[in-house]
TORZA-795768 format. One record per residue (C-alpha): residue number from 1; residue in one letter; x, y, z. Coordinates in steps of 0.1 Angstrom, whole numbers. Layout:
% residues N
(pt NUM, a, (X, Y, Z))
...
% end
This chain:
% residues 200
(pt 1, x, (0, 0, 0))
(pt 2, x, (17, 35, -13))
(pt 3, x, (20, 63, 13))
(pt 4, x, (-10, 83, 5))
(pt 5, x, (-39, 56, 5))
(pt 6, x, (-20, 49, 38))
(pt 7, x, (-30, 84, 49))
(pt 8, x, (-62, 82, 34))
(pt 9, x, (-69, 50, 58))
(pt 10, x, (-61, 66, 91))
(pt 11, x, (-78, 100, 81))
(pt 12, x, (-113, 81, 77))
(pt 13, x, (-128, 84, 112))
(pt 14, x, (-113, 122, 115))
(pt 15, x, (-130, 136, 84))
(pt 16, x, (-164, 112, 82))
(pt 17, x, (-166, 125, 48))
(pt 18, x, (-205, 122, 36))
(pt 19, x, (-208, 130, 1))
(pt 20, x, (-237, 145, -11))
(pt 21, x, (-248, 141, -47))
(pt 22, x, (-262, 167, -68))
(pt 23, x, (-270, 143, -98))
(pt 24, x, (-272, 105, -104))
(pt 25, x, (-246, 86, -75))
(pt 26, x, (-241, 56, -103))
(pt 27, x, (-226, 81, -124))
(pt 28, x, (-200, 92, -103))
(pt 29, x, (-196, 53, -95))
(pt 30, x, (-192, 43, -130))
(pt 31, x, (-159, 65, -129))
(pt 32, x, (-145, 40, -102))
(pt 33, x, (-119, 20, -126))
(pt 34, x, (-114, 53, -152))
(pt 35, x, (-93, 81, -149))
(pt 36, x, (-111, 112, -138))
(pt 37, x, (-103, 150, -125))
(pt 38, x, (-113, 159, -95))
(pt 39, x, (-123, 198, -93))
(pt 40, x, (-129, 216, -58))
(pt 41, x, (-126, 248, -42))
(pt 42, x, (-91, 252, -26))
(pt 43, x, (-92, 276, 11))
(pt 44, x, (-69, 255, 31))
(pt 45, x, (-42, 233, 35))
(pt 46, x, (-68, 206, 45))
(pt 47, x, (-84, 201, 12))
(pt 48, x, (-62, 176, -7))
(pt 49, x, (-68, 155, 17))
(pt 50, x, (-102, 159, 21))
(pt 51, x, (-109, 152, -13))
(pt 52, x, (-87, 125, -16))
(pt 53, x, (-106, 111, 15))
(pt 54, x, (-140, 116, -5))
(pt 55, x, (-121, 87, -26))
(pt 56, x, (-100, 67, -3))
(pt 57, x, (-105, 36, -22))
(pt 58, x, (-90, 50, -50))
(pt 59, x, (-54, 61, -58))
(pt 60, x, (-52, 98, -57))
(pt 61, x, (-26, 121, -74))
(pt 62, x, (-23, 158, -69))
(pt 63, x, (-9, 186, -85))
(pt 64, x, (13, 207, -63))
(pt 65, x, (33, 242, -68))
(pt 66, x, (68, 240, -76))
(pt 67, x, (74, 263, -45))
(pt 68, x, (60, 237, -23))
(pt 69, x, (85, 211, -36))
(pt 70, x, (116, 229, -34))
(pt 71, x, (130, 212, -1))
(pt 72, x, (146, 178, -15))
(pt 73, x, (132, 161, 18))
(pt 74, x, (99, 175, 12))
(pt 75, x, (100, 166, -24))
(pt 76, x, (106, 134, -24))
(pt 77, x, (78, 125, 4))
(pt 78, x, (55, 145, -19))
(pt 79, x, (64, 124, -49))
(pt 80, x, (55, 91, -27))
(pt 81, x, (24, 106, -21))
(pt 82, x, (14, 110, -51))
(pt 83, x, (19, 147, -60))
(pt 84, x, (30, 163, -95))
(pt 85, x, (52, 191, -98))
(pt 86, x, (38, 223, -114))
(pt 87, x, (59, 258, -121))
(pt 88, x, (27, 283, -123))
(pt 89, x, (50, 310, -138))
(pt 90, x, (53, 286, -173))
(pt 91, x, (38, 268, -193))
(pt 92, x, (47, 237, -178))
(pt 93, x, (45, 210, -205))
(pt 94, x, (62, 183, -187))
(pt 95, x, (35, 188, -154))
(pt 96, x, (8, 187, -182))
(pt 97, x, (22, 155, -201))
(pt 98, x, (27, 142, -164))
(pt 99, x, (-9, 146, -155))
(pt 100, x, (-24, 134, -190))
(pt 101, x, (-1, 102, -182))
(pt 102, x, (-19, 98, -150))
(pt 103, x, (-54, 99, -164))
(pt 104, x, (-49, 77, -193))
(pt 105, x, (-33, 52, -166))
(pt 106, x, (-72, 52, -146))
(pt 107, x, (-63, 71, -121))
(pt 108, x, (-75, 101, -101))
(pt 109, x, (-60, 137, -105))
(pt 110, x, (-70, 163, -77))
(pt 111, x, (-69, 198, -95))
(pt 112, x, (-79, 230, -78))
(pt 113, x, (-91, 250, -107))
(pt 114, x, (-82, 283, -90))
(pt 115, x, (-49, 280, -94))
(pt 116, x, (-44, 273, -50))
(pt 117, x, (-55, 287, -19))
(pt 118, x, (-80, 312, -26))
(pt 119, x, (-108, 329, -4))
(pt 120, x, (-124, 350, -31))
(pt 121, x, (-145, 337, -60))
(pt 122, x, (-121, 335, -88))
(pt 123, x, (-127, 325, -118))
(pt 124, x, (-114, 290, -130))
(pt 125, x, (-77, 287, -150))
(pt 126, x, (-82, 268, -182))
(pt 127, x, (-51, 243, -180))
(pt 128, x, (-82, 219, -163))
(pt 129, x, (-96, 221, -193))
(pt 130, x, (-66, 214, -219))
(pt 131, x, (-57, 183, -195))
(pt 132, x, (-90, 167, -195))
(pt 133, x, (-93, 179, -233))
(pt 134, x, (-62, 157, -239))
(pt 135, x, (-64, 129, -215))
(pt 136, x, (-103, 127, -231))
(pt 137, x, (-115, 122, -190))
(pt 138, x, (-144, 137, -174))
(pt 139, x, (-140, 162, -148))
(pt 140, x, (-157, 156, -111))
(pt 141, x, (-172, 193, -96))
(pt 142, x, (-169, 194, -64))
(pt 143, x, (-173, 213, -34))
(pt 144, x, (-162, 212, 3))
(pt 145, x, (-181, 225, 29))
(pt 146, x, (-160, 243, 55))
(pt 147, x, (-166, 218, 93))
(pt 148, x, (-180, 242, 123))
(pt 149, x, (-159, 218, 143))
(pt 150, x, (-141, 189, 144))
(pt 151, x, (-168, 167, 155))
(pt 152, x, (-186, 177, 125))
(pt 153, x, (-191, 154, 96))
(pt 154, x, (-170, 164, 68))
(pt 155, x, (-193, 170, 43))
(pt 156, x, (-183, 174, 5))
(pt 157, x, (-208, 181, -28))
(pt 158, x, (-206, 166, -58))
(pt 159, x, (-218, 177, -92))
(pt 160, x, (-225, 150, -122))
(pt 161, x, (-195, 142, -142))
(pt 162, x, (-184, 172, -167))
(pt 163, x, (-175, 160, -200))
(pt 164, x, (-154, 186, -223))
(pt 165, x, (-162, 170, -253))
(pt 166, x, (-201, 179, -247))
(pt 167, x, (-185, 213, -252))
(pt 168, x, (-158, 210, -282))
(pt 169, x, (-148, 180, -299))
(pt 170, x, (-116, 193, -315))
(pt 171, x, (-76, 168, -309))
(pt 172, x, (-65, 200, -299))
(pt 173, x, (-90, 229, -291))
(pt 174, x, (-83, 267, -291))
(pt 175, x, (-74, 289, -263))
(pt 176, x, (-107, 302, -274))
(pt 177, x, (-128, 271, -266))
(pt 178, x, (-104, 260, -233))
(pt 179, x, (-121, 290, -221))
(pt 180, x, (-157, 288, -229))
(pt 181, x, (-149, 252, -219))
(pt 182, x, (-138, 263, -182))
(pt 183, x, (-164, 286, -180))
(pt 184, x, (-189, 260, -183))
(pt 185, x, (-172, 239, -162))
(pt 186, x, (-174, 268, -131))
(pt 187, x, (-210, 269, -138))
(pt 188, x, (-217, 236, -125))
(pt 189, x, (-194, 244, -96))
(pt 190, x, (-213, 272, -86))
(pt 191, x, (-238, 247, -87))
(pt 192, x, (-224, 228, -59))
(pt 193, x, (-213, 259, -39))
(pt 194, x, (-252, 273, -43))
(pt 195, x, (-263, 238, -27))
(pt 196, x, (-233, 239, 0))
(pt 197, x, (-242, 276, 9))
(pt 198, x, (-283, 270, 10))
(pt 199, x, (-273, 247, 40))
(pt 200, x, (-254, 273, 61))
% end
């Protein structure tokens, strides 16, 4: 067993995670054994492994800043866990062709559309939508609800399964259609949020 479904395992009775489904549960359970993006709002240092907790039973990568990385210590336990290095100042093709790998292997990639840590409402960076363009996966919506307390249920909401392809059917779309792509794609997260905040 790798490192982070390890973590995953003894973070189960901390978080309690109940998911709550927007659309149809079977098809978010049909994604099980196919690679599949993972989309959520990032506010703290928590949420990686919250979502990846939402999907313990499956293995998990991340994308994580290069700043994050750049302690050789820190790196490497990063690596074990899963995590794929990004420099946000380039276009970095190798963290793209990394994650594409990823996704055509069946796995999971956790993405915060945002770009990190972010408190205000901005808008989603396209790169979600040129990964799952080329890796031809869906992309999961998501949305984690903020715990009053720690002996609160963790509790996470989950739109239907986005596909880009509904959108644009090109090998290799424009810059023009990545964004009317993501813009589609923060629609049904808002979706989620509007459900998560009708419950404050």
């Amino acid at each position: 067993m790798d490192l982070a479904r390890g973590l995953m395992l003894l973070l189960i009775p901390f978080y309690r995670v109940k998911r709550i489904y927007l659309g149809d549960p079977e098809k978010v359970n049909a994604l099980r054994k196919s690679g599949v993006i993972l989309a959520a709002n990032h506010t703290g240092f928590q949420d990686p492994l919250i979502v990846a907790n939402t999907f313990w039973k499956r293995r998990v990568f991340y994308v994580v800043a290069e700043v994050v990385m750049q302690s050789k210590l820190r790196a490497a336990l990063l690596r074990g866990a899963g995590c794929i290095r990004i420099d946000r100042n380039i276009t970095d093709t190798k963290a793209i062709k990394d994650c594409v790998n990823v996704l055509k292997e069946g796995f999971a990639l956790t993405l915060f559309p945002q770009g990190g840590i972010k408190e205000d409402e901005s808008k989603f960076k396209s790169g979600i939508a040129l990964i799952a363009s080329l890796a031809k996966t869906p992309i999961l919506p998501m949305f984690v609800i903020k715990r009053k307390n720690i002996f609160c249920r963790q509790k996470v909401v989950i739109g239907e399964p986005f596909y880009c392809s509904d959108y644009c059917d090109k090998k290799l779309p424009s810059i023009q259609d990545l964004e009317m792509i993501t813009e589609k794609l923060f629609e049904k997260y808002e979706e989620c949020k509007a459900w998560a905040l009708k419950q404050d």
